[in-house]
N, C-alpha and C positions, 0 to 999 in steps of 0.2 A: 489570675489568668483570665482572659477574653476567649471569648468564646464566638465564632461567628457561624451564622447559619447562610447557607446559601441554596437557592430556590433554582431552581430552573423554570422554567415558561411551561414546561411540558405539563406539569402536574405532580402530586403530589401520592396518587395512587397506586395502586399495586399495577393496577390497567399498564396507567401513563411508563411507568419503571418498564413494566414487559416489554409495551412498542417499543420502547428509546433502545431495548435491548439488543430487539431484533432487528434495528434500523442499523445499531453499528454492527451485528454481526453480518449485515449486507450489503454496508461500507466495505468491512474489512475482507469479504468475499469476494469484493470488484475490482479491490486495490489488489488482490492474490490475482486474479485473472489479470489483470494487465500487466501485475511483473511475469505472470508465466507466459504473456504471450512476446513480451519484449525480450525474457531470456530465449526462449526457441527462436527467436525470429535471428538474432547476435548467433545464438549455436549455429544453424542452419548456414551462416554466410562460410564461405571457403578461407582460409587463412591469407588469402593475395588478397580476396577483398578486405579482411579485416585488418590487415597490414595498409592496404590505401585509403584508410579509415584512422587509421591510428590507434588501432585495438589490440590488445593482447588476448589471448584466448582466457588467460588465465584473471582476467579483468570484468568478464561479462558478468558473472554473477552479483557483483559491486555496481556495473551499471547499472541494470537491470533494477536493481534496489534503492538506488539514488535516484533514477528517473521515475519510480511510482512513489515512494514514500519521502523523499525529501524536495519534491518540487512542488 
């Protein structure tokens, strides 16, 4: 069996591990802010707008989701 090691750039310290930690948990904190701000913003529109949009109500939460984390 092989065995392979893989490095990052960042370091190999307990330091380095910490920051890299607290860097995605402030990724993953800006990507929740912007799908919470793109679901209220889809909530907030009236059902005529979201029908001249091409929206279903029952849809925004899947947008919302798609448009911060799969684009």
């Amino acid at each position: 069996m092989a065995h392979t090691a893989t490095y990052s750039r960042d370091g190999f310290g307990l330091s380095a591990r910490i920051a890299n930690f607290f860097e995605r948990v402030n990724e993953a904190n800006a990507l929740r802010a912007q799908y919470d701000q793109t679901y209220s913003e889809l909530q907030s529109l009236t059902d005529r707008e979201l029908d001249d949009i091409g929206v279903r109500r029952c849809d925004i939460k899947d947008i919302a989701r798609d448009h911060v984390y799969c684009s």
